[in-house]
N, C-alpha and C positions, 0 to 999 in steps of 0.2 A: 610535207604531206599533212594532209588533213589528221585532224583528232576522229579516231571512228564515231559510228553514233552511240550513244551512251544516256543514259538516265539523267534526265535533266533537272542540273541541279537546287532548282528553284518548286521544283514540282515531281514529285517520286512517281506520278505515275502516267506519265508523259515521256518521251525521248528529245535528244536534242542532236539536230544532224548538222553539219558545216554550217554552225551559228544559229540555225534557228529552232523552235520548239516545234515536236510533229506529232503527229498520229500516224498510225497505222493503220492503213485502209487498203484492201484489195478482192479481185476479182481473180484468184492468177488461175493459170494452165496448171493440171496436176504434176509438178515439178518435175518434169520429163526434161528441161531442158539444156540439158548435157548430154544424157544419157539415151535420147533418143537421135536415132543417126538423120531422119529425115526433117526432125523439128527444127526449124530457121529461129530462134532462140533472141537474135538479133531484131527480126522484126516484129516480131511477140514484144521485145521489151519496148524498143520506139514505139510503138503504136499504146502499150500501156501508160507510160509517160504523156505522149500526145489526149489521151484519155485522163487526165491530170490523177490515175492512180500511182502509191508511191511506193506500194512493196510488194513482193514475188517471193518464193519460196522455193525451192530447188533439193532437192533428194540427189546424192550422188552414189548411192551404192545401192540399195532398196529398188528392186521393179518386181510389179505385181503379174497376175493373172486378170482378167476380164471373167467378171460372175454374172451373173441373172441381173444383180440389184445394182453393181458398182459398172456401169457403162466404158469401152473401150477408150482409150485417154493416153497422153504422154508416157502415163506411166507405165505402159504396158505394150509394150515395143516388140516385135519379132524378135524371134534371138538373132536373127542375122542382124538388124539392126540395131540390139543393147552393146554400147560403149559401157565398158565395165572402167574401174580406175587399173585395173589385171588386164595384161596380153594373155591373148589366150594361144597355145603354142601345140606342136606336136599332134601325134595320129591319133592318140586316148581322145574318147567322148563325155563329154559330159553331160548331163542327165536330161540338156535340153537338144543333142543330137552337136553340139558344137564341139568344137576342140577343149580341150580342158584348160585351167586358167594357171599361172604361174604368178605367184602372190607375191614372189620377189621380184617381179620384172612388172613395172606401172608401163602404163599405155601411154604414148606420146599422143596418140587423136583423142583421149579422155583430157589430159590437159590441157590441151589447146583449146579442145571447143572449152573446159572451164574457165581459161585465162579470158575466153573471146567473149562468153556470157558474162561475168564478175565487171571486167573491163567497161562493156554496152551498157550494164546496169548500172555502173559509175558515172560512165557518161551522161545517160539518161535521168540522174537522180535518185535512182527506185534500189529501196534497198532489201537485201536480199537476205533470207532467209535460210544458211546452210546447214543440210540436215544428215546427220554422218551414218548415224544409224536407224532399225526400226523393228518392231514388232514384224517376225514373219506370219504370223496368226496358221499357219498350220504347215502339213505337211509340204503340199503343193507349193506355197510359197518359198518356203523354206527351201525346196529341190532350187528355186533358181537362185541361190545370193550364190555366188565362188567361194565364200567359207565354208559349204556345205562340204564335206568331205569327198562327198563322189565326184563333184566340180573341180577341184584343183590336183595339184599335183605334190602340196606340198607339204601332207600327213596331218592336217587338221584330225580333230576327234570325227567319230559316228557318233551323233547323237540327236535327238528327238527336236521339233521345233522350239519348241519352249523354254531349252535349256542355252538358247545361244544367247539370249541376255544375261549371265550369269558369269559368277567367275572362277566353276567348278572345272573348267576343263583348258590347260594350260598351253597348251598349240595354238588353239584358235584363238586364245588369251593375247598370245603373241602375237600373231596378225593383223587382232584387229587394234591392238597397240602399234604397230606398225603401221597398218591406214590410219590412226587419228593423229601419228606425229606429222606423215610426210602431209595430210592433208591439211592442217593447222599451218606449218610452216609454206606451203603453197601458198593459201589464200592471205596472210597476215597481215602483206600490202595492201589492201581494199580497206577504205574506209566505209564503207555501204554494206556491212557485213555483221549479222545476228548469227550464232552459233550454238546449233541446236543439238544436243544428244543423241537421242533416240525420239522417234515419232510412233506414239500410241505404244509405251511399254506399259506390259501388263503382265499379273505372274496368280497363282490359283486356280490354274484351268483341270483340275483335280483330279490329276493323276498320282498316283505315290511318288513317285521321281519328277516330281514339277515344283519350281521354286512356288514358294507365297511370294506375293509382292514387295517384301522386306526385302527379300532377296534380290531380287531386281532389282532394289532401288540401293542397294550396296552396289552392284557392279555400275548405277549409273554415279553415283558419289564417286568411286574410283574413276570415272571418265572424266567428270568434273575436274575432279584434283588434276588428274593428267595435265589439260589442256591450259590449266590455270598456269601448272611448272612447266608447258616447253612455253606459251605465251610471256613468262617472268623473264624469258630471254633474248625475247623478241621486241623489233620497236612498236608494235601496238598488241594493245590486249584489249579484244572486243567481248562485249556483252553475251553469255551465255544464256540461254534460255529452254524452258520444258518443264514437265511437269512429273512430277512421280507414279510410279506405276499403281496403273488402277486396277481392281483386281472382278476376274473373271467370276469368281462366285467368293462369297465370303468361306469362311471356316464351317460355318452352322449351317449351310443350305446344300440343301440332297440335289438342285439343279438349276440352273440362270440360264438359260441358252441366248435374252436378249438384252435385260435390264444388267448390263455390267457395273460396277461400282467406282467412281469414280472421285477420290477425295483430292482435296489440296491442302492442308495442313502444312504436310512436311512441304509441300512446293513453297510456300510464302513462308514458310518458315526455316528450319534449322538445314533442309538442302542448297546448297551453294548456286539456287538460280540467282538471275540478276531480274528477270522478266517470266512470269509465269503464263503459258499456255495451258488454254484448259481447252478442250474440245466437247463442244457442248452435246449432252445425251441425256439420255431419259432418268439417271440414277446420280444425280451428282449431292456431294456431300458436305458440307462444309458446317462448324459450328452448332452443330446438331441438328441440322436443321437437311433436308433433301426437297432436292430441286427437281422436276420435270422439264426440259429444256425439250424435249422430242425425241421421237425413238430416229435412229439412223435411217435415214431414209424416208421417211412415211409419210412427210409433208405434213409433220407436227408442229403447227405454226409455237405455240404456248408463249404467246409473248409477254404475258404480265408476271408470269416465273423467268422467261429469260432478265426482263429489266427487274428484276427484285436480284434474280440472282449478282447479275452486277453492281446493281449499288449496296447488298450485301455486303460484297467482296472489295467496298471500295476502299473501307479503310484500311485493308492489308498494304504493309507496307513495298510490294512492290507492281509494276503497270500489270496487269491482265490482258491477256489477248484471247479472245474467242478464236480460238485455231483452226482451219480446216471444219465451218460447220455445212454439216453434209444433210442437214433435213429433209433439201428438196433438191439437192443437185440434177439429181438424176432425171429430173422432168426440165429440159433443156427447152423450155417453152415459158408464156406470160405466168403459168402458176406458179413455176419453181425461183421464177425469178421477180415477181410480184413476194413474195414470202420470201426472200434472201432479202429481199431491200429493205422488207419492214425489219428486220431482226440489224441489217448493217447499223441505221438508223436505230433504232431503241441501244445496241450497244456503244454505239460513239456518245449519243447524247446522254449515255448512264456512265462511261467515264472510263470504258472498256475499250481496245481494239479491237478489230474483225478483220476474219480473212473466211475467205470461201472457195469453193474451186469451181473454176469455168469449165465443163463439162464441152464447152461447144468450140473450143482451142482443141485441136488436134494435129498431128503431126505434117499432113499437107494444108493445113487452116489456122496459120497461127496468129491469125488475129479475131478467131471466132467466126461467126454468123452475122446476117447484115441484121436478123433480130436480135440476134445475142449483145449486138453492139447497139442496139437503139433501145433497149430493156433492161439491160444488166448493165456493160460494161460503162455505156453513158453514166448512169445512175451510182454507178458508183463512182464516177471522176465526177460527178456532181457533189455528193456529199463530201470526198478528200475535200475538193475546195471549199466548201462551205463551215464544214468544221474547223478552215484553217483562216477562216477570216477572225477567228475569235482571239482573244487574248488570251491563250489555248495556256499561259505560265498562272493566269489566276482563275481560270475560268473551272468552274464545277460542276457535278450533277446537283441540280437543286433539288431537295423533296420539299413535299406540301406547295409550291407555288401555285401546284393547278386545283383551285378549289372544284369547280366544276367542269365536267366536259361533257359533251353529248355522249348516251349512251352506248354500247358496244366498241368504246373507243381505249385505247390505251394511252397516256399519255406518259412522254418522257422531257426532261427541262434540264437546262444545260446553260452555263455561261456566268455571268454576274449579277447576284442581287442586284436588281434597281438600278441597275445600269445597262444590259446588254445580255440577253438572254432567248434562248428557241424553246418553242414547246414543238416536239415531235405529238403529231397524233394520228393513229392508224387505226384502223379499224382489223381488234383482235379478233373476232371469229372466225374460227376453221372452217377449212376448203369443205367437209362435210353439211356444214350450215348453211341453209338455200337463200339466207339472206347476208351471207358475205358477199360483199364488192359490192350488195347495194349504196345508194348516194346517202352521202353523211348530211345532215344539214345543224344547225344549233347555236347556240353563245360560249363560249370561252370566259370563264372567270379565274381572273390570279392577283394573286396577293401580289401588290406591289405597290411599296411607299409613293405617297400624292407627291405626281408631278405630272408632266406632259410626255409621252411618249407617241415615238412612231412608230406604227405595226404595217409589218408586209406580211406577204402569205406567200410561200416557194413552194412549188410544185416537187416534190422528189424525182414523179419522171419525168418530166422535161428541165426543169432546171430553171423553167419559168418565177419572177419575181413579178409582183404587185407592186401598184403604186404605195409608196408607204403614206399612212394616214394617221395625223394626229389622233390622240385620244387622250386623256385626263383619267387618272385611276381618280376612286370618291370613294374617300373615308380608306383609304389603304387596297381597294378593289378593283382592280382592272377588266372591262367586263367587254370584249369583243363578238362581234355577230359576223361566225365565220360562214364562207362564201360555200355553195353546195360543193359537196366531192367526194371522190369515191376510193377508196383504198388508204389514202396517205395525203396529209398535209403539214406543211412544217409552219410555225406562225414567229418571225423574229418579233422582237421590242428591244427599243432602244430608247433610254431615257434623251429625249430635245436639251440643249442649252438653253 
C-alpha cells in the first residue's frame, strides 16, 4: 500500500503523493458525492482527472438548505434522496417528514457509494478531501443533521444550533464519537485521503448560552486527539487539516451580521492541524494585520489583499489552502468564473492552495456545463498542470521581482530566482469598474541576474503557449513588451544554457 499523501518533506508547504510533490488545485462539485442519491460521483471524478484537476472535497454527514444567495447543489439533496451514514427505521418522523434515524444501525448504501467514491478517486489520482463534521449556521440547518434530537431515536440532547460543536452535552458527545471512530477506521485504507474536522466552525453568535470560539475550538482539539489515538492503531495515519473557529461577533461589538472574524493563529500554530484551511472573507486576521479577501458572495474580486494575504501567511510553518472561496460562485457564468481564475492563479503562484465550488455540477450534471467546462473547469486543469511543471520542491513565491507592470494589473511570481520562474498578471479592477476587462497592453520589467533567457506568454484560458523568445536581461533587468490582452496573462522565463 501506498504511503498516504503527507507534507513533503523537503518543502513544508507543499504535499507529496505516491513519490511526487503536488499542489492542490480544484474546481470540485459542493461535496454531495455520497450523500446525494442521484449524483453519479464516479463520473464527476473521471471527468475531473481527465480535466487534469487533482483534488475533491466530500462532506459526509452535513447537507444544507438552498437560500437566495447560496444556489441549489450536491449539497442539498431531497430528503428522499440524502443517504445519511444512519438507517433511518420505523413509523416516528423526523423533522424532514422521513422516518427517524437509528445512530446505531450505519447504512449499507452510505458505504458503498463511499467505498465506490474514495476507491474512483484513487483510481483517478484526485485526492480527496473528507469532511466529518460542520457548522450547522442555524436553526433550519441544524433540524436536518440525524443528531438533531427530533431526527433520531437514540436520546440525543434538545439543544440550540450552535451548541453542537461543543462538548457540553454527553449523548450527542457519544454519537458523534461513534461516527468519527467507525468513519476513520472505514476510510484508513485510501492513500488519497486529507481529513478534515469540522467545515466553517464558528462560536460568539451572542447569545447567553452560545459557546465563544475558545469553546469550539476545545471540542475541535478533542476531535483531533481522537482521531490521531484510533489512527495510532491503524496502518496509515493521514494528514488532518482545518482551521479554528472563527468567531461570529467579537466580545466588544453590539452586532456583525456580515464581516465575521476570522483568525489563524491557533490554526498554524499550537492546534494539532497538519494543513491549514482558511476560507477566504472580508475579515480575516492574522499578525495584526486584517485582510479584505471579499465579502461571501458579492463578486469582491480584492486581489492585491488576496496575494499579500498569502505571501503574508507564507512563512507559517505549515501549507495553506484557500478553501471553499465562494466570492462569485453563485454567478455560474464568464464573471464568476473569469474572478475565480484570477484568485486560483494569484493563490498558487503566492505559494497557497485553492479550491472553489463548481456551482454548475449538479446532481443529474455531474460534469458541469459545456461553458462551465470551457471557462472554469478547463482553466483550472490548466493551471494544476502548469504549476506542476515547476520544480514545485524548490520553487517559491518571489517578491520584488516585478519592478514594473502596466497599470491596473496585479502581479504575482513564482518559481526559481534566475532560473525558472512565472509572473501571473491580471487585471485587479472590480466588476463595478467600467473599465475592467478592457485590453492590457505595456512592458514588463523584472529583476533578474544577466543572462539569456527565454520568455513565452500562456493564455490562462485557453491554455495557449507562445513561441518562447530569447531575451538578455542589462544591468540585472529583464525588460519584456507584452502582447495586448485582456483579463489575465501568465509570462514564464527560463534562464537558456
Amino acid at each position: 500500500m501506498s504511503v498516504p499523501i503527507r507534507i513533503h518533506p523537503d518543502n513544508p508547504k507543499i504535499f507529496e503523493f505516491r513519490g511526487e510533490p503536488i499542489a492542490l488545485v480544484t474546481a470540485c462539485e459542493h461535496y454531495g458525492g455520497v450523500m446525494n442519491r442521484p449524483f453519479d460521483g464516479e463520473r464527476y471524478l473521471v471527468d475531473t482527472a481527465e480535466r487534469g484537476i487533482n483534488y475533491t472535497r466530500l462532506f459526509t454527514l452535513f447537507r444544507e438548505l438552498q437560500s437566495a444567495a447560496n444556489p441549489y447543489s450536491t449539497c442539498k439533496p431531497e430528503s428522499t434522496d440524502y443517504i445519511a451514514p444512519f438507517e433511518r427505521v420505523g413509523r416516528e418522523r423526523a423533522l424532514d417528514m422521513q422516518p427517524k434515524y437509528d445512530l446505531d444501525r450505519w447504512n449499507p448504501e452510505f458505504l458503498e457509494r463511499l467505498h465506490r467514491f474514495l476507491s474512483k478517486a484513487s483510481e483517478c489520482g484526485v485526492i480527496v478531501e473528507l469532511v466529518l463534521f460542520s457548522n450547522t449556521y442555524g436553526p433550519d440547518g441544524w433540524s436536518l443533521n440525524p443528531l438533531h434530537a427530533s431526527n433520531n431515536l437514540n436520546g440525543t440532547e434538545s439543544i440550540p444550533w450552535y451548541q453542537y460543536n461543543t462538548l457540553r452535552h454527553p449523548a450527542l458527545r457519544r454519537y458523534q464519537e461513534v461516527y468519527l471512530r467507525r468513519m476513520i477506521e472505514e476510510v484508513n485504507r485510501y492513500d488519497n485521503l486529507l481529513i478534515e474536522i469540522c467545515n466553517e466552525p464558528g462560536g460568539g453568535v451572542g447569545a447567553a448560552d452560545a459557546p465563544e470560539p475558545e469553546e469550539v475550538n476545545e471540542w475541535l482539539d478533542s476531535m483531533i486527539r481522537m482521531v490521531r489515538e484510533i489512527e495510532a492503531t491503524l496502518p496509515n495515519q493521514h494528514l488532518i487539516v482545518g482551521q479554528e473557529a472563527f468567531a461570529y461577533k467579537l466580545r466588544e461589538e453590539a452586532f456583525n451580521p456580515i464581516d465575521v472574524h476570522q483568525f489563524c493563529a491557533r490554526s498554524f500554530g499550537e492546534m494539532d492541524y497538519d494543513a491549514v484551511n482558511m476560507h477566504p472573507l472580508s475579515n480575516m486576521k492574522h499578525a495584526g494585520n486584517t485582510y479584505n479577501l471579499g465579502r461571501f458572495m458579492h463578486a469582491q474580486m480584492r486581489l492585491r489583499e488576496y496575494r499579500d494575504y498569502c505571501l503574508d501567511l507564507y512563512d507559517e510553518p505549515k501549507p495553506l489552502n484557500l478553501d471553499e472561496d465562494n466570492c462569485a460562485t453563485q454567478y455560474r457564468s464568464l464573471l464568476g468564473w473569469t474572478i475565480h481564475r484570477k484568485r486560483a492563479w494569484t493563490a498558487l503562484l503566492s505559494g497557497a492552495h485553492y479550491n472553489l465550488i463548481d456551482f454548475s455540477i449538479l446532481p443529474y450534471i455531474p460534469t458541469g456545463t459545456g461553458d462551465s467546462q470551457r471557462y472554469l473547469r478547463s482553466c483550472i486543469g490548466f493551471l494544476t498542470r502548469f504549476v506542476h511543471t515547476f520544480d514545485l520542491v524548490h520553487s517559491r513565491p518571489l517578491r520584488g521581482v516585478a519592478l514594473s507592470v502596466p497599470n491596473a494589473v496585479c502581479e504575482s511570481v513564482f518559481g526559481i530566482m534566475g532560473e525558472d520562474f512565472a509572473v501571473y498578471l491580471a487585471d485587479a479592477r472590480e466588476v463595478e469598474d467600467s473599465n475592467s476587462g478592457s485590453l492590457i497592453r505595456g512592458t514588463l520589467e523584472l529583476k533578474a541576474p544577466t543572462a539569456l533567457y527565454g520568455v513565452s506568454c500562456i493564455s490562462p484560458l485557453t491554455g495557449a503557449v507562445s513561441p518562447e523568445v530569447p531575451i538578455s536581461s542589462v544591468e540585472g533587468i529583464l525588460t519584456v513588451t507584452l502582447p495586448e490582452f485582456q483579463h489575465d496573462i501568465v509570462v514564464r522565463v527560463r534562464k537558456l544554457e
